[in-house]
Wavefront OBJ file of the C-alpha trace (Angstrom):
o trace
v -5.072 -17.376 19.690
v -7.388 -17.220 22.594
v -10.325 -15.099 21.521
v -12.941 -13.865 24.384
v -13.255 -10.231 24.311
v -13.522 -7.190 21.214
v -10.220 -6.062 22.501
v -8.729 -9.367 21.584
v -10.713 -9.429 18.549
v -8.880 -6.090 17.678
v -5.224 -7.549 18.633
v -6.180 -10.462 16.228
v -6.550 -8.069 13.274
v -3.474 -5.700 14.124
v -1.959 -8.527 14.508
v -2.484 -9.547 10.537
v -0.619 -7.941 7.986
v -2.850 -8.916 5.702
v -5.585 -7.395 6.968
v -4.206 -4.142 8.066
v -2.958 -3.993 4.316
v -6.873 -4.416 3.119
v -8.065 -1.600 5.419
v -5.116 0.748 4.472
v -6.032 0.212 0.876
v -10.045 1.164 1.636
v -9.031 4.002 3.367
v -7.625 5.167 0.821
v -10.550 5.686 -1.103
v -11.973 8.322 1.425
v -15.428 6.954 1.014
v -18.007 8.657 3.745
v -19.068 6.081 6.524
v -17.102 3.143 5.252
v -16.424 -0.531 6.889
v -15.514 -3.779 5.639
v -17.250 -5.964 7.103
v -18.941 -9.819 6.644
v -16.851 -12.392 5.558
v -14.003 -10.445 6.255
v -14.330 -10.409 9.769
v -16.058 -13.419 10.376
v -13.884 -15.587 8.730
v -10.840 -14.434 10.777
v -12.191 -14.887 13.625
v -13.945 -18.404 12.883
v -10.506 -19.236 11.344
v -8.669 -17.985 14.625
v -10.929 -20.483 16.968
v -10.860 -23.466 15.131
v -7.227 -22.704 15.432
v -6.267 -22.699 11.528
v -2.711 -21.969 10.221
v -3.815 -20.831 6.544
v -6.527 -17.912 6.067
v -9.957 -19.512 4.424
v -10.368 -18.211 1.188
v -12.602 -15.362 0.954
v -15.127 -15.217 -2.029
v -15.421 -11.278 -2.027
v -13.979 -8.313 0.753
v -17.033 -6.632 1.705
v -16.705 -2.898 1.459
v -19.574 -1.192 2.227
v -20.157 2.987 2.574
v -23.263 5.380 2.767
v -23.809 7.965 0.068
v -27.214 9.014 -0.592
v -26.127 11.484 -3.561
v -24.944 9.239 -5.286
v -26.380 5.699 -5.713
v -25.779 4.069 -9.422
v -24.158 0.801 -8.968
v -21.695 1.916 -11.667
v -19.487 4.289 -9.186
v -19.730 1.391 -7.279
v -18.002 -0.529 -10.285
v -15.135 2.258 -10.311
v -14.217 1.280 -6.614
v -14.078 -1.928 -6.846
v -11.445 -1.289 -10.165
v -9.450 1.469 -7.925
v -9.406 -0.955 -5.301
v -8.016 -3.785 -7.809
v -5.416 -1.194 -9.033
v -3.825 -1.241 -5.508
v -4.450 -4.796 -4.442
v -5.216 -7.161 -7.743
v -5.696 -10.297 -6.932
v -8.032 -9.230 -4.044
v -11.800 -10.188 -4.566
v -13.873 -6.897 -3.506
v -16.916 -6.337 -3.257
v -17.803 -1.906 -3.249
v -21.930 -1.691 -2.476
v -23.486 1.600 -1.665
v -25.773 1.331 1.429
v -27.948 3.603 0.557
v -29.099 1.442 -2.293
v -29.207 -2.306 -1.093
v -32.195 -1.894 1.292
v -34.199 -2.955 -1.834
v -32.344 -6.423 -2.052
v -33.972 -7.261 1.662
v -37.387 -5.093 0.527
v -36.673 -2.819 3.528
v -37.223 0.330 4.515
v -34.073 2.859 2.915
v -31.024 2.739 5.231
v -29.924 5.779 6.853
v -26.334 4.825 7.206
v -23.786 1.894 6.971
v -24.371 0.869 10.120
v -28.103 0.823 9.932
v -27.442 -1.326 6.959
v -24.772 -3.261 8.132
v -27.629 -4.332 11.455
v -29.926 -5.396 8.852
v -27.462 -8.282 7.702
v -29.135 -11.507 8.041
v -26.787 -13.662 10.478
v -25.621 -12.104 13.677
v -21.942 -13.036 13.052
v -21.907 -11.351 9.623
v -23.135 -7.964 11.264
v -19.538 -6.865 12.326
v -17.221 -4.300 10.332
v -13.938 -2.358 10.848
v -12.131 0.352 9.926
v -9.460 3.000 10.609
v -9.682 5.884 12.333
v -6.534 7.754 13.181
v -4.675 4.530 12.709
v -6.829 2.655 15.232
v -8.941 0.097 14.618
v -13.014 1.089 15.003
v -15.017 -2.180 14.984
v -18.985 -1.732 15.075
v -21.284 -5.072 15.902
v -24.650 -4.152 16.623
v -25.288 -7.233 18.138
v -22.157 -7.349 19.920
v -19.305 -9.952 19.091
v -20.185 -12.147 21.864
v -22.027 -14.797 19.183
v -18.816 -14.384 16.954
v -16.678 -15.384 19.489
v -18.789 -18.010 20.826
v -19.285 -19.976 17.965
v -22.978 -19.486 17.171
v -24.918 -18.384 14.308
v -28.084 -17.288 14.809
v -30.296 -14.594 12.606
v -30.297 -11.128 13.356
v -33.970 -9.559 14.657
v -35.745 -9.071 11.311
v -34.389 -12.312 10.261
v -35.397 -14.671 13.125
v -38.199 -17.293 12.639
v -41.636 -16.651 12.215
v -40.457 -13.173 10.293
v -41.053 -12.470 6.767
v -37.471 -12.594 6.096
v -36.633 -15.622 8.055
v -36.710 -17.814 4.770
v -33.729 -15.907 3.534
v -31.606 -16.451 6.367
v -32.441 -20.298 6.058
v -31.355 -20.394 2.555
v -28.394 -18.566 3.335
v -27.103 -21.014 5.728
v -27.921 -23.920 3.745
v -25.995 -22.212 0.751
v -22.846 -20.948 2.810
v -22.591 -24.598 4.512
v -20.374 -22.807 6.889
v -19.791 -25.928 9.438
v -18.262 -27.849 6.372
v -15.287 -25.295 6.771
v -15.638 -24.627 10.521
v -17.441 -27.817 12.679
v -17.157 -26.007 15.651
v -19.867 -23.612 14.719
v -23.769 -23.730 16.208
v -26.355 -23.049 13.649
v -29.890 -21.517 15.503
v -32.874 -21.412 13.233
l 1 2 3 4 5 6 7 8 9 10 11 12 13 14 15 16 17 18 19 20 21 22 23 24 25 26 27 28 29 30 31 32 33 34 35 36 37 38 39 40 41 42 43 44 45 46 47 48 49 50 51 52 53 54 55 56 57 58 59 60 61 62 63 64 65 66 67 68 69 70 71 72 73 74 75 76 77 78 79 80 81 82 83 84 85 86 87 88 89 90 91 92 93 94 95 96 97 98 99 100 101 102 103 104 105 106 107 108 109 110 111 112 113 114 115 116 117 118 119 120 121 122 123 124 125 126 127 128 129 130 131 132 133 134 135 136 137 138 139 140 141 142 143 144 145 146 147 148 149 150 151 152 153 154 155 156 157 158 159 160 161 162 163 164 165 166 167 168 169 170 171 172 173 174 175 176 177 178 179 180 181 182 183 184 185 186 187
């Protein structure tokens, strides 16, 4: 599939039964201001332009939401196990937003988004959901580098800032161009 545009990118995914399925089941859970996002979304779409006939594996479905009342990992816990109910052998992944600015020692996030932009690779900055049946993508970055092929860190990541040593190690860890050669790394 030929791949330039978000509205392709959106055809891609309604396109995927699969997918659809996954988001049907998160919606479900009526969590406020929630995406999946990451891996999710990135691999698809990697997977899509190195034209690949069988999914990559995924080693968790990122679902992320935003509620501030409510931050013990535990509830958390109890998605994740909801989610499994519906969809077992799916790997997910249920984290709170308004709890995982400590991991990056940032500043508290005031929404998904605003946590979902403080991802450390570009690429990995995308999510989706459903709203009214449609598919509502948000990349604050854009999708452009997604689509393109190229990795590079997103601002708070980028070299010569504090966190830039995290995005390195996260790239040398995820060895991503083992999996898909096409890809451009930028440091």
């Amino acid at each position: 599939m030929f791949l330039q545009s978000e509205s392709d990118f959106i055809i891609a995914i309604e396109e995927d039964t699969w997918m659809m399925g996954i988001l049907h089941t998160v919606q479900q859970l009526n969590l406020p201001d929630c995406w999946v996002c990451a891996g999710f979304v990135r691999s698809k779409v990697w997977d899509l332009l190195h034209d690949y006939k069988e999914r990559t594996p995924l080693a968790d479905i990122d679902v992320i939401y935003y509620n501030a009342e409510e931050m013990d990992e535990q509830v958390e816990k109890r998605f994740e196990q909801e989610l499994l109910s519906i969809m077992p052998d799916e790997p997910w992944s249920v984290k709170n937003q308004a709890r995982m600015h400590v991991l990056n020692g940032a500043a508290s996030y005031v929404s998904s988004k605003d946590g979902m932009a403080q991802f450390p690779e570009i690429p990995t900055a995308v999510g989706v959901r459903l709203i009214n049946s449609k598919i509502d993508v948000f990349a604050p970055y854009g999708v452009e580098g997604l689509l393109s092929y190229v990795v590079k860190p997103t601002p708070k990541f980028k070299k010569g800032m504090s966190l830039h040593n995290i995005y390195v190690k996260r790239i040398e860890t995820k060895n991503w161009t083992k999996t898909w050669p096409k890809l451009t790394i930028k440091f």
